[in-house]
C-alpha positions in Angstrom: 0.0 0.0 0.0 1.3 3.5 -1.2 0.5 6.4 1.3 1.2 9.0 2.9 0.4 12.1 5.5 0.6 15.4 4.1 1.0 18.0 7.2 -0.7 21.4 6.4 -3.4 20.0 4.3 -3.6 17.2 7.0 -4.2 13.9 4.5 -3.7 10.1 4.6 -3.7 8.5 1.3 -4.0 5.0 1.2 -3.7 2.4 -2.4 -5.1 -1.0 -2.1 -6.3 -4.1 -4.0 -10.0 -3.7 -3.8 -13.0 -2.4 -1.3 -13.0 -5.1 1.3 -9.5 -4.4 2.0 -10.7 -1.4 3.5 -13.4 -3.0 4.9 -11.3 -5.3 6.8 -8.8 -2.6 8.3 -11.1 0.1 8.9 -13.2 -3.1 10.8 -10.7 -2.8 13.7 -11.9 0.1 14.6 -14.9 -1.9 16.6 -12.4 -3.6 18.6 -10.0 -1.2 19.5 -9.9 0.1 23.0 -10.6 3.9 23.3 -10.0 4.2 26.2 -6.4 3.9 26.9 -4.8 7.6 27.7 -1.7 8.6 28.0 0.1 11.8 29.3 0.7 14.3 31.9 -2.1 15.7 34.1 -1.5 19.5 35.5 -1.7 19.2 39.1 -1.0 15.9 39.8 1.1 15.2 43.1 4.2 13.9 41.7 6.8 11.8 44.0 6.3 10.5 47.3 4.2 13.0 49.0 1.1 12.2 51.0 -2.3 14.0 49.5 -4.6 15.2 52.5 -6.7 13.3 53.5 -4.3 10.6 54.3 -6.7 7.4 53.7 -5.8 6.1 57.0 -5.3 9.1 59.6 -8.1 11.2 58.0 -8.0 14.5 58.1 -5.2 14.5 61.4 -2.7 13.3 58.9 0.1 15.0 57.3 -1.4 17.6 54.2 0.5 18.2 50.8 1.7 21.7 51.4 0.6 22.3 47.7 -2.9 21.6 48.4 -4.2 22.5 51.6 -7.9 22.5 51.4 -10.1 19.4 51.0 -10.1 17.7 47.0 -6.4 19.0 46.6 -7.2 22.6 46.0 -4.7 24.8 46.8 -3.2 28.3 45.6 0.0 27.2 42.7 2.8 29.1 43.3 3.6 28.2 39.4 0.3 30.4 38.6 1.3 33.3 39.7 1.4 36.2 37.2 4.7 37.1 35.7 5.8 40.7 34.3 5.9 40.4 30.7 9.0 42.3 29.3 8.3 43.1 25.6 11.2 43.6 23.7 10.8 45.2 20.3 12.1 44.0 17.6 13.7 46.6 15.1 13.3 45.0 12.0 9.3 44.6 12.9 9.0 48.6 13.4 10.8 49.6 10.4 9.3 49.4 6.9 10.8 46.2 4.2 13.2 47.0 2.0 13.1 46.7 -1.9 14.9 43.5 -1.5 13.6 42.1 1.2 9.8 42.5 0.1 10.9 40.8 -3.2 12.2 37.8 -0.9 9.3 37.5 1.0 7.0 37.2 -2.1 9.1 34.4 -3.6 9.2 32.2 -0.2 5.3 32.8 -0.2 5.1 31.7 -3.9 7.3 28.6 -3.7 5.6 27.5 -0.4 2.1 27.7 -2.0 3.5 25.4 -5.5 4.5 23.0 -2.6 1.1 23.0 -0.8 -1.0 22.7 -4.3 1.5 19.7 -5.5 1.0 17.8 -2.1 -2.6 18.1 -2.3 -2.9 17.2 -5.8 -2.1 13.9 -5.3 0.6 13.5 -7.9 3.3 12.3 -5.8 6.1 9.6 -6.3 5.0 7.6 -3.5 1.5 8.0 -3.6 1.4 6.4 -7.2 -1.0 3.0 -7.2 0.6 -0.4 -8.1 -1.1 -2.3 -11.1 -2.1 -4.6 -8.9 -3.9 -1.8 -6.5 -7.5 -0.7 -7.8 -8.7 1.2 -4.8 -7.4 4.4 -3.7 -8.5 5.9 0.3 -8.2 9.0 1.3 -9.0 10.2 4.8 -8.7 13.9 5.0 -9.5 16.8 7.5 -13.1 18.4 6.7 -12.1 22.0 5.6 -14.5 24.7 7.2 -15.6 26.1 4.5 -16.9 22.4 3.2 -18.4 22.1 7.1 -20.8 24.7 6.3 -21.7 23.6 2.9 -22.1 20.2 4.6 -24.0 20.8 7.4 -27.3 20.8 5.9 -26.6 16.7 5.2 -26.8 16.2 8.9 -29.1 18.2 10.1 -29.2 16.2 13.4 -25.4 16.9 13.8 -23.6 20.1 14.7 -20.6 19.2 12.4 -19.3 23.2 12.6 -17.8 21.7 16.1 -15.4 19.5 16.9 -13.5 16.9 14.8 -15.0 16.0 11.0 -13.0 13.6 8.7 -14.2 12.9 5.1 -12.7 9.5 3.9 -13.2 8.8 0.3 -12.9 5.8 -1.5 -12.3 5.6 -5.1 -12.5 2.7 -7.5 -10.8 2.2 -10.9 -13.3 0.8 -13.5 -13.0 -1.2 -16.7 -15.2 1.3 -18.4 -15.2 5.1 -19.4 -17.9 6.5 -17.0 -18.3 9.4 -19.5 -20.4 7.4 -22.4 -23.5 5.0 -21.8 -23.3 1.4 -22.4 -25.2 -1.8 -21.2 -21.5 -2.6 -19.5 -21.0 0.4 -18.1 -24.7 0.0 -16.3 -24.0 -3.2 -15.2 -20.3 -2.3 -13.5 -22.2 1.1 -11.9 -24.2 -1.5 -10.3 -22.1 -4.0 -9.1 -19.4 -1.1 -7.5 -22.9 0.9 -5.9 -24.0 -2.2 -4.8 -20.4 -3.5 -3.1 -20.1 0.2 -1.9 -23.3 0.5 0.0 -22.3 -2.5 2.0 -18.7 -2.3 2.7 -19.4 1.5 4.0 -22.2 0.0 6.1 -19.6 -2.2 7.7 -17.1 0.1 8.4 -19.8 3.0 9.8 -20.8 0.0 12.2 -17.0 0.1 13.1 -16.6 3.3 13.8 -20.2 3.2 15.7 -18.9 0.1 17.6 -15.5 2.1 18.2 -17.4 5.3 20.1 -17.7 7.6 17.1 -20.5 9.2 14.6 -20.2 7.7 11.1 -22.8 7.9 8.0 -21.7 8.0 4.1 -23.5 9.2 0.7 -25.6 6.8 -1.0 -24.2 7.4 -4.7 -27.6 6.7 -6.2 -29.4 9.5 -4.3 -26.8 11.8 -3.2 -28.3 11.7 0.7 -27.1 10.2 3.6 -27.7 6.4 4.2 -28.0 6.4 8.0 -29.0 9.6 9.0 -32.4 11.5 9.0 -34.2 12.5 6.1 -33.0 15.8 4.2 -33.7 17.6 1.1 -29.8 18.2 0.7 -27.7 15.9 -1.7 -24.3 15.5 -2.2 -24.1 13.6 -6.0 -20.4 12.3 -7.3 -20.5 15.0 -9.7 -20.9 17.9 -7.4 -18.8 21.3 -7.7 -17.8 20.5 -3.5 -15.7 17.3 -4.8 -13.1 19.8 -6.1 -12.4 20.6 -2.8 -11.8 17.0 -1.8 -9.0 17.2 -5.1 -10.8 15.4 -7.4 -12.3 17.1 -11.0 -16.0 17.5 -12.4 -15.6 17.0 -16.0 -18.9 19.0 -18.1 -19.3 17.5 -20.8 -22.1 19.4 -21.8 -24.9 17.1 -21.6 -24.0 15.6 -18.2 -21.0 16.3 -15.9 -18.9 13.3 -14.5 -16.0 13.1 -11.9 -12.3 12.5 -12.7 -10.1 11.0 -10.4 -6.6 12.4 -10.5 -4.8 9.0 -11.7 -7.6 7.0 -12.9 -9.3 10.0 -15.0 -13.1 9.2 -15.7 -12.3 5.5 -15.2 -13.6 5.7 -11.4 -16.4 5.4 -9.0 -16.5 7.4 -5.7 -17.9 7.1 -2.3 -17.4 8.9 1.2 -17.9 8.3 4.0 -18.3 11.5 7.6 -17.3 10.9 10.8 -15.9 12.6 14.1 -12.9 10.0 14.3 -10.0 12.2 14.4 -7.6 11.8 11.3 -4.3 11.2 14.3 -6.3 7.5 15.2 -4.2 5.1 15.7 -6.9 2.7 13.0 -6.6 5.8 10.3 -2.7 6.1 10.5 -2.3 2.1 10.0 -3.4 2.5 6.9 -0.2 3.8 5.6 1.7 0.9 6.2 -1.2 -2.1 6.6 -2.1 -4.1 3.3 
């Protein structure tokens, strides 16, 4: 499997062999154990010190200096306000040269190339084997998409918190620009295989302790959730966004993938899983 994280546009692009390859990773997700933490909690008594109440002696046993009322509540001397000493600097109060407005501009320019390249998908190690028909992408929501979005969940304040769009595309035998009783037929079979391996891995994440639905490519609505008037087709403008292209070709419009061209069918799939999960980053090295 070919993938990869791209910081800024946070992105995990993942190649395999076919749909219930995702299915099966993306499966663990209903057995893994949310629950484990790790880290460093601010005002937790470190070393050997007794916390008051002592469990034994009560309240007539020795107190933690740091905390001297009941519940370990106690004024920090680490709180305490500091003078802040500002110290301006010279080059920030005195207007850019020629030259160094000229630099500027060009480390904007190059870092913006950079960006647009990573997030177009065309790189080295993100290209697909022959043998890998399947490309999965789990990306960070952008806002502006969240508010476009939000009327697909109307039950779900999805402006808040954590929202990850994972898409799943798959490489077809046929052109999906022309009409043929073979191109019906593999539209079918991939809605068909879609609809229940996106089922499987929204029970998952469900099973796991997060919020999942997807788009049901034949309608353009969400599968689980309540009913709404909004519809998100494969050939909408907001799949730009998610770097893919919408192709007009003047009597219909249809979706490009940026490998597979119009040879593709895509799905995706919302949920509040955070793009960091342990599940999510396996991909990049899992088969």
């Amino acid at each position: 499997m070919a993938a990869r994280l791209i910081s800024g546009n946070r992105k995990i692009v993942a190649y395999l062999p076919n749909l219930q390859a995702v299915v099966k990773h993306l499966r663990t997700f209903s057995s893994y154990d949310g629950h484990q933490h790790s880290g460093t909690y601010f005002g937790e008594p470190t070393g050997s010190a007794t916390v008051w109440p002592d469990k034994d002696l009560g309240p007539f046993g020795p107190e933690d200096k740091r905390f001297p009322l009941p519940g370990r509540v106690g004024h920090s001397l680490f709180l305490r306000e500091r003078p802040i000493i500002f110290h301006p600097d010279p080059s920030s109060t005195l207007p850019q040269l020629p030259v160094e407005r000229h630099s500027d501009i060009a480390e904007q320019f190059l870092s913006s190339v950079e960006q647009i390249e990573e997030s177009s998908g065309f790189l080295p190690e993100s290209i697909p084997q022959p043998s890998e028909m399947l490309e999965c992408i789990a990306q960070d929501c952008p806002m502006i998409l969240r508010k476009e979005f939000a009327d697909l969940f109307p039950e779900r304040n999805i402006l808040e918190g954590v929202l990850t769009v994972i898409s799943i595309s798959q490489k077809t035998v046929n052109d999906m620009t022309v009409w043929s009783a073979d191109v019906e037929i593999e539209r079918e079979t991939l809605l068909e295989a879609f609809i229940q391996g996106a089922t499987e891995i929204c029970e998952a994440l469900q099973e796991g302790g997060y919020w999942a639905d997807f788009i049901d490519p034949s309608c353009g609505k969400p599968y689980l959730g309540s009913h709404t008037n909004s519809v998100f087709f494969e050939t909408d403008d907001r799949y730009r966004k998610l770097g893919f292209e919408i192709v007009d070709l003047g009597c219909c419009k249809v979706i490009s993938h940026h490998i597979w061209g119009t040879h593709t069918f895509v799905g995706s799939l919302f949920t509040n899983a955070p793009l960091d999960h342990e599940v999510l980053q396996d991909m990049k090295t899992s088969r």
